[in-house]
N, CA, C and O atoms as a GROMACS GRO file, in nm:
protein
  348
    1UNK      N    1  -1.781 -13.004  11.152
    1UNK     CA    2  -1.808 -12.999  11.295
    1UNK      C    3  -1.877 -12.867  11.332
    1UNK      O    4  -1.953 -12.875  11.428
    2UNK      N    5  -1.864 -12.740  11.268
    2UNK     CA    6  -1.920 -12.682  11.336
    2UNK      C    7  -2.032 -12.631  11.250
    2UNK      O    8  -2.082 -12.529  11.296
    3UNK      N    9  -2.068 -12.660  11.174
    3UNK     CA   10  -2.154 -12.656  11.037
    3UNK      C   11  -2.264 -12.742  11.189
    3UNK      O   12  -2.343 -12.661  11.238
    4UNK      N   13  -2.268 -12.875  11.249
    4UNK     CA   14  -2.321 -12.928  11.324
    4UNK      C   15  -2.380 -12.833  11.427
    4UNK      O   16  -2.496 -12.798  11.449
    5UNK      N   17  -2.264 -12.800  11.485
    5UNK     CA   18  -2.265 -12.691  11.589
    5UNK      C   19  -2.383 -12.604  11.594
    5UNK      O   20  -2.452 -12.582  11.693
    6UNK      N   21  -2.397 -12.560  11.484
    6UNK     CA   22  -2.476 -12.452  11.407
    6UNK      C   23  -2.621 -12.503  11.414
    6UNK      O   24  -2.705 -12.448  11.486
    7UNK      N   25  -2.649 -12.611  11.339
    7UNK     CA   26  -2.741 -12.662  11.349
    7UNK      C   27  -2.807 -12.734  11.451
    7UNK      O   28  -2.918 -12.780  11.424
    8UNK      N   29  -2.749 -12.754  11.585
    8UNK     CA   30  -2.754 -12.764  11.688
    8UNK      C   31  -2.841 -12.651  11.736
    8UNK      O   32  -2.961 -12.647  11.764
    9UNK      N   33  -2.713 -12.533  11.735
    9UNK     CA   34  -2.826 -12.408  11.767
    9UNK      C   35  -2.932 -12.354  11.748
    9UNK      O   36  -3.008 -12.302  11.830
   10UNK      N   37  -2.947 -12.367  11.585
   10UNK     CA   38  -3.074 -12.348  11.516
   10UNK      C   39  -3.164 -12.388  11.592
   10UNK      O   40  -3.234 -12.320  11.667
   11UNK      N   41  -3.167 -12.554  11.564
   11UNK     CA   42  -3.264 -12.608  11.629
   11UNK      C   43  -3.313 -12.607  11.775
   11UNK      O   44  -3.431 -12.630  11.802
   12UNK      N   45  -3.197 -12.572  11.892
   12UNK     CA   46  -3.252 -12.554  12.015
   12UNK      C   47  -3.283 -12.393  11.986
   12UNK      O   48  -3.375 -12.393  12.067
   13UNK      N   49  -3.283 -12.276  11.944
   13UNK     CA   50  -3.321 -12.175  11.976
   13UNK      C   51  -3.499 -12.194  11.897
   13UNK      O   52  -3.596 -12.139  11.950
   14UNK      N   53  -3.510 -12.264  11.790
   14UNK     CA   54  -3.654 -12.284  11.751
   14UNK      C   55  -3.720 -12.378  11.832
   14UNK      O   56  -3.842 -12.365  11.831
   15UNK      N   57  -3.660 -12.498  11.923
   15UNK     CA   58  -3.772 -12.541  11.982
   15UNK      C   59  -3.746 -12.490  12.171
   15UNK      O   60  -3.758 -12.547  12.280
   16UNK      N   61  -3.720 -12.407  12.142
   16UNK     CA   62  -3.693 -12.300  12.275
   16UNK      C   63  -3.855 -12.202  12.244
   16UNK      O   64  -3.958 -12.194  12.311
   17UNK      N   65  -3.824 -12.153  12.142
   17UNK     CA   66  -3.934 -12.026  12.130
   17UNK      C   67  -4.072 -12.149  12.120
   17UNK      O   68  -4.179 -12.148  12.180
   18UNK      N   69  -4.029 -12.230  12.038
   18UNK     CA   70  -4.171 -12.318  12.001
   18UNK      C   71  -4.264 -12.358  12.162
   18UNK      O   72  -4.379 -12.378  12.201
   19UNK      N   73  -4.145 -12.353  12.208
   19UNK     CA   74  -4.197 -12.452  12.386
   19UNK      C   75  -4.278 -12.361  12.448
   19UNK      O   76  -4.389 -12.389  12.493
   20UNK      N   77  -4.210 -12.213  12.455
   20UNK     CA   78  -4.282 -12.094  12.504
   20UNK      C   79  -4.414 -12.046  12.453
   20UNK      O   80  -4.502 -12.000  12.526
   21UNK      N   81  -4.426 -12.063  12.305
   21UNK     CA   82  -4.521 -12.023  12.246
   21UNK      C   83  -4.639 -12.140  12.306
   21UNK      O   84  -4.746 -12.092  12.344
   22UNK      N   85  -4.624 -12.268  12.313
   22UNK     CA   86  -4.717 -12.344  12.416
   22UNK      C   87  -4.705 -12.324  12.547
   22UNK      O   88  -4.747 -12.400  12.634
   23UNK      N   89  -4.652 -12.226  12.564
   23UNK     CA   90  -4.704 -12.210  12.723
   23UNK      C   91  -4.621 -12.333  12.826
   23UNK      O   92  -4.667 -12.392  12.923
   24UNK      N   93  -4.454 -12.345  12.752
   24UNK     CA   94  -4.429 -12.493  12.880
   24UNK      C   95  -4.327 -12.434  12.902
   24UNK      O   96  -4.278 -12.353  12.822
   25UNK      N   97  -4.265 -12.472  13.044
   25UNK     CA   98  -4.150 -12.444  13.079
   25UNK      C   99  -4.042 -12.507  12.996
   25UNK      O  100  -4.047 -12.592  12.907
   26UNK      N  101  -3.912 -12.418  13.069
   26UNK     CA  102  -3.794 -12.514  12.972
   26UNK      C  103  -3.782 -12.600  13.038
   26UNK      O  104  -3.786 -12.594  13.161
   27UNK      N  105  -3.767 -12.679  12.986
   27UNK     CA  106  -3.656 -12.814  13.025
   27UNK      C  107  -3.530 -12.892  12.987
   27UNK      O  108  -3.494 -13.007  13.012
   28UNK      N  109  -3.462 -12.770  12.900
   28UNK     CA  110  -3.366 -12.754  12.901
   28UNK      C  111  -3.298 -12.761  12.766
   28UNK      O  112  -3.367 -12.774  12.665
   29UNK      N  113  -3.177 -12.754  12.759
   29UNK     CA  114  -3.132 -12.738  12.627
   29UNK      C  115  -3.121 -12.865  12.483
   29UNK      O  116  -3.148 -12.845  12.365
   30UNK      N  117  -3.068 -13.003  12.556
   30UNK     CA  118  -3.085 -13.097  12.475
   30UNK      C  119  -3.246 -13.099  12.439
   30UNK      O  120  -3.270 -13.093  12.319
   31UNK      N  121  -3.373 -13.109  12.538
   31UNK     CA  122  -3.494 -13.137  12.546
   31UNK      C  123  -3.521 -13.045  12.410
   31UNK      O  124  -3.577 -13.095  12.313
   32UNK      N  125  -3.461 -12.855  12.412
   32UNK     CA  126  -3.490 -12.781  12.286
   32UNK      C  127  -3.437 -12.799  12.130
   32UNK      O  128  -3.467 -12.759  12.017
   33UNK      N  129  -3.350 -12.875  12.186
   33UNK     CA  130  -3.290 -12.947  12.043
   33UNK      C  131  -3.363 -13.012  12.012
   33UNK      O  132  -3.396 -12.967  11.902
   34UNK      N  133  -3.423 -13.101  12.032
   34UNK     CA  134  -3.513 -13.242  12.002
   34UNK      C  135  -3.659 -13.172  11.949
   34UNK      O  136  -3.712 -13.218  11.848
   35UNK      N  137  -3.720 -13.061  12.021
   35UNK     CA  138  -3.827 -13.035  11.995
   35UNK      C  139  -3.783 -12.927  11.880
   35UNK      O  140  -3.876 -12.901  11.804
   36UNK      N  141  -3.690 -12.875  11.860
   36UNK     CA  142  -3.624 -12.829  11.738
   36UNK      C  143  -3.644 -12.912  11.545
   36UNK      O  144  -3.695 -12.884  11.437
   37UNK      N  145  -3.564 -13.021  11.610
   37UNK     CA  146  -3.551 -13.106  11.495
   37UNK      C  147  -3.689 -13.181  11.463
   37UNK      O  148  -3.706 -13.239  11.356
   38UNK      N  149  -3.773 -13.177  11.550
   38UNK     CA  150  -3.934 -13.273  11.582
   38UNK      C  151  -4.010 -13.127  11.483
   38UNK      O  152  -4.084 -13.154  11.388
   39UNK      N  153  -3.987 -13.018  11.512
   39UNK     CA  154  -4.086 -12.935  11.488
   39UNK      C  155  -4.047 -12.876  11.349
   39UNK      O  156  -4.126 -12.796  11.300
   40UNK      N  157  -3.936 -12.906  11.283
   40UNK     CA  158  -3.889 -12.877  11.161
   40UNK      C  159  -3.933 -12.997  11.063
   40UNK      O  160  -3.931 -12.989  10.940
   41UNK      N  161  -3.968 -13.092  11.127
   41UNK     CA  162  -4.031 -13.204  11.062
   41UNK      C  163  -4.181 -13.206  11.022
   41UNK      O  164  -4.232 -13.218  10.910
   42UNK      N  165  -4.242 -13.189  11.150
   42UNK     CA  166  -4.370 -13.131  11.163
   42UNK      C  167  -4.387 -13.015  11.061
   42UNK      O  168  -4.446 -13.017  10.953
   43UNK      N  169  -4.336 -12.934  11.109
   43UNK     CA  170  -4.364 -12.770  11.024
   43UNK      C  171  -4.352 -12.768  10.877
   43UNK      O  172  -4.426 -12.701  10.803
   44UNK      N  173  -4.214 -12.876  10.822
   44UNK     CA  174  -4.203 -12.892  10.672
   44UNK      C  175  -4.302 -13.027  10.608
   44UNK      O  176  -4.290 -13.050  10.488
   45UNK      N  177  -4.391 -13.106  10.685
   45UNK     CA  178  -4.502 -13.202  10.644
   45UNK      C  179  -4.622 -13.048  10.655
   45UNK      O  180  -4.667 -13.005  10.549
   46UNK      N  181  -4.651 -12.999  10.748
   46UNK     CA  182  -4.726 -12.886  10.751
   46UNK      C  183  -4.717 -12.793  10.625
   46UNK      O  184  -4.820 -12.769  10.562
   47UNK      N  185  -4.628 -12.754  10.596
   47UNK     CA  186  -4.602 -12.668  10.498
   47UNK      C  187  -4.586 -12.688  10.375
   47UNK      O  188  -4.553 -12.600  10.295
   48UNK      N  189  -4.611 -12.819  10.344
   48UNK     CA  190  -4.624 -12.900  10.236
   48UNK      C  191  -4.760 -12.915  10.212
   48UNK      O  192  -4.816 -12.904  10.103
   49UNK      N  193  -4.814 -12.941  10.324
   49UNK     CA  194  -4.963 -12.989  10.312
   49UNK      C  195  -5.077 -12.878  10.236
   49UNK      O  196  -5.163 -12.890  10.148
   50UNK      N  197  -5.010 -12.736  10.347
   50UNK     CA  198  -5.110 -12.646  10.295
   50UNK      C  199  -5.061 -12.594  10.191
   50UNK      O  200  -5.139 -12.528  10.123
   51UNK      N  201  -4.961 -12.602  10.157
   51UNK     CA  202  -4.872 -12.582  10.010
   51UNK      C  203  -4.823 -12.405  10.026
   51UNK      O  204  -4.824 -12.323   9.933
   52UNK      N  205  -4.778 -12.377  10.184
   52UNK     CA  206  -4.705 -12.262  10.167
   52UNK      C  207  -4.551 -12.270  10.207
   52UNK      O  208  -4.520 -12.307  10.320
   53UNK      N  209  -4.444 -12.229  10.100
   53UNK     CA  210  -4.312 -12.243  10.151
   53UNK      C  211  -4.297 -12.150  10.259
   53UNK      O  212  -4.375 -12.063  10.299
   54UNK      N  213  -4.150 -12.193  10.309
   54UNK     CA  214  -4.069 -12.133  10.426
   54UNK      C  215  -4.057 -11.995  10.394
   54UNK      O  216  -4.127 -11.963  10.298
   55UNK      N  217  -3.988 -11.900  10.448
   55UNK     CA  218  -3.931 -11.768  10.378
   55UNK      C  219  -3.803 -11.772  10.457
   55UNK      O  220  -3.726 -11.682  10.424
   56UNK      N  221  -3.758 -11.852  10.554
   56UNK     CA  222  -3.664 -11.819  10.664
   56UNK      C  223  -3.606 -11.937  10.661
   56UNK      O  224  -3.650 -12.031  10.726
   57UNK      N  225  -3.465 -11.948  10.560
   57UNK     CA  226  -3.423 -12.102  10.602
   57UNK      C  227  -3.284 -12.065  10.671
   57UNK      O  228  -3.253 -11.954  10.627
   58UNK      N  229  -3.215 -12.098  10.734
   58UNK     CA  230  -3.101 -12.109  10.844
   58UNK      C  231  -3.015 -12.269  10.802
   58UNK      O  232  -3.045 -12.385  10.830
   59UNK      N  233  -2.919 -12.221  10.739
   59UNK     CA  234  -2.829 -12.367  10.753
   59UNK      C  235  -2.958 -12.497  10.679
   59UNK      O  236  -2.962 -12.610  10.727
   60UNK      N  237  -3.022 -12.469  10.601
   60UNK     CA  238  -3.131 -12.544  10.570
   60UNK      C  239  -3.253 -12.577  10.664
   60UNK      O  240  -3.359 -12.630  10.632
   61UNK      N  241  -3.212 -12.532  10.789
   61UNK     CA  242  -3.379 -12.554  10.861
   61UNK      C  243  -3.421 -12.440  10.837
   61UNK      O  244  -3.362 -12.332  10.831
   62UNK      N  245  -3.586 -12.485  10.816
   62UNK     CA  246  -3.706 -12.416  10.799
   62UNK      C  247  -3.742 -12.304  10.944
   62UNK      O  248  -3.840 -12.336  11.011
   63UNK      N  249  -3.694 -12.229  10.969
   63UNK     CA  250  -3.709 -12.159  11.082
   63UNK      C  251  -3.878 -12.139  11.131
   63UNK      O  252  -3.931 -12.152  11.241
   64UNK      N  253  -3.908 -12.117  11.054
   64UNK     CA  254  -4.060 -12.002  11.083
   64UNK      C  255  -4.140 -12.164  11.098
   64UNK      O  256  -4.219 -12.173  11.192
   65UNK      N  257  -4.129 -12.247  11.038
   65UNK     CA  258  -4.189 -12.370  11.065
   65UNK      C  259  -4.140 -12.514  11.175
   65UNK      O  260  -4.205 -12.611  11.215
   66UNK      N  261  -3.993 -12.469  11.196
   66UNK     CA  262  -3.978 -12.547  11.273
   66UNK      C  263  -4.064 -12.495  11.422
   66UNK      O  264  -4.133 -12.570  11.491
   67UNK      N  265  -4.035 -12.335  11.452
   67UNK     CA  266  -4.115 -12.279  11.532
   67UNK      C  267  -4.268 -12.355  11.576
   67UNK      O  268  -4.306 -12.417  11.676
   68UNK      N  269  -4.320 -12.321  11.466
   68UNK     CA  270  -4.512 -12.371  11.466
   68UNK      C  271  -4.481 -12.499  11.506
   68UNK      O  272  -4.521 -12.524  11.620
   69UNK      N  273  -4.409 -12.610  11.437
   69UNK     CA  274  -4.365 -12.715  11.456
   69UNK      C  275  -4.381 -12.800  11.574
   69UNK      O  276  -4.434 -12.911  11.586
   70UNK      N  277  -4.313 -12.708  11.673
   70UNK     CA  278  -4.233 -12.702  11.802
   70UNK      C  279  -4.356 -12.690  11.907
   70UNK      O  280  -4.373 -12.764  12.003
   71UNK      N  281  -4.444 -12.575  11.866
   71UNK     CA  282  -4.545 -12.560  11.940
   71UNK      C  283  -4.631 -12.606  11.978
   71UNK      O  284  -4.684 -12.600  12.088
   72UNK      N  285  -4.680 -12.713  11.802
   72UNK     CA  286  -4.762 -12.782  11.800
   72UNK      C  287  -4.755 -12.941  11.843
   72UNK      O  288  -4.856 -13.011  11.848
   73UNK      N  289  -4.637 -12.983  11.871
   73UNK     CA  290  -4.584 -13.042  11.918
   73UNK      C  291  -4.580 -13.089  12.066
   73UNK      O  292  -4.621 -13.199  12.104
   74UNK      N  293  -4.522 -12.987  12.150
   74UNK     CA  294  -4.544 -12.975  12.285
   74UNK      C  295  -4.662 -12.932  12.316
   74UNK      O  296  -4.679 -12.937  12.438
   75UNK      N  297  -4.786 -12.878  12.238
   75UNK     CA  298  -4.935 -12.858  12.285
   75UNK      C  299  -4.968 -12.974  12.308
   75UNK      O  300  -5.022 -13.007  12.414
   76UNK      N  301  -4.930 -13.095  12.168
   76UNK     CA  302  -5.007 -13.226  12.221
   76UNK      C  303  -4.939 -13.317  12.311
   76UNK      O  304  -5.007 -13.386  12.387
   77UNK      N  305  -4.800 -13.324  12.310
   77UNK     CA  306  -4.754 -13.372  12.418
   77UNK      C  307  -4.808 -13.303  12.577
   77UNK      O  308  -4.761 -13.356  12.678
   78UNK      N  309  -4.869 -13.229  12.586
   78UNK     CA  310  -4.935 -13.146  12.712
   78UNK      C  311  -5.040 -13.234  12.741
   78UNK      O  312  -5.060 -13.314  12.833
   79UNK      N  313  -5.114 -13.191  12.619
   79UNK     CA  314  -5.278 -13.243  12.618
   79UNK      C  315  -5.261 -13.434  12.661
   79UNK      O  316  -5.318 -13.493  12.754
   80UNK      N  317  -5.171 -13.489  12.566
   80UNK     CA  318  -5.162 -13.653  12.611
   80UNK      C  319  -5.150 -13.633  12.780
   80UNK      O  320  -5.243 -13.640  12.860
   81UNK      N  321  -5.008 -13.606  12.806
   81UNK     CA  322  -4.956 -13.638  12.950
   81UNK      C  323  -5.049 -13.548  13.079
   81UNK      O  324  -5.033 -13.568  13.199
   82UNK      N  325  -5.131 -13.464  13.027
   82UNK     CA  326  -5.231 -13.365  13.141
   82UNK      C  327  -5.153 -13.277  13.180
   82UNK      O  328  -5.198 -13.223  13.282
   83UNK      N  329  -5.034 -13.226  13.141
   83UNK     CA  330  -4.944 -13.138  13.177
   83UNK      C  331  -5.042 -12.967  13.147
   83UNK      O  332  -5.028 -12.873  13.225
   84UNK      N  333  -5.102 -12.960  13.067
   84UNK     CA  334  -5.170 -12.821  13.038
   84UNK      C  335  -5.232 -12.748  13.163
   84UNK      O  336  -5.268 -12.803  13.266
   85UNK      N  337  -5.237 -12.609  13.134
   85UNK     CA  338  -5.303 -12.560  13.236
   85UNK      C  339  -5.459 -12.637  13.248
   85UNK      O  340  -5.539 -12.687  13.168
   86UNK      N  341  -5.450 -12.611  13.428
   86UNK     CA  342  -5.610 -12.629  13.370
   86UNK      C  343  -5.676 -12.527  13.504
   86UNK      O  344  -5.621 -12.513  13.613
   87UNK      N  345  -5.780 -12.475  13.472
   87UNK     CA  346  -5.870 -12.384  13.585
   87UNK      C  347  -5.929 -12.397  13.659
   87UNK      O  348  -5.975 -12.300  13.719
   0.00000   0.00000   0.00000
């Protein structure tokens, strides 16, 4: 249970920073979990692809990639829904 807990946190504090790093507001804590676990998915197909490992794993998530993950993630969810800035 709290091994969960943990990984809970992980993942909302990486798709917390990930959200910011695109430039979106929060929307809250379950929403950073999700873009957590989305962007550790993303980030470890990413990091496979270009064939560079993690250096930062936490409870087994990929930190430094769930991050990018996260970002890249909510950039295109922006770009689909028109949510991005625009000038």
């Amino acid at each position: 249970m709290i091994r969960l807990l943990i990984l809970l946190f992980i993942a909302s504090i990486c798709g917390s920073i990930g959200a910011k790093l695109a430039d979106s507001k929060s929307k809250g804590c379950f929403t950073s979990i999700i873009l957590g676990f989305i962007g550790a998915l993303i980030g470890s197909w990413i990091s496979k692809s270009v064939g560079i490992e993690d250096f930062l794993y936490i409870k087994g998530i990929p930190v430094f990639w769930s991050i990018i993950g996260s970002a890249l993630f909510v950039t295109i969810l922006n770009l689909i829904s028109g949510n991005g800035k625009r000038k």
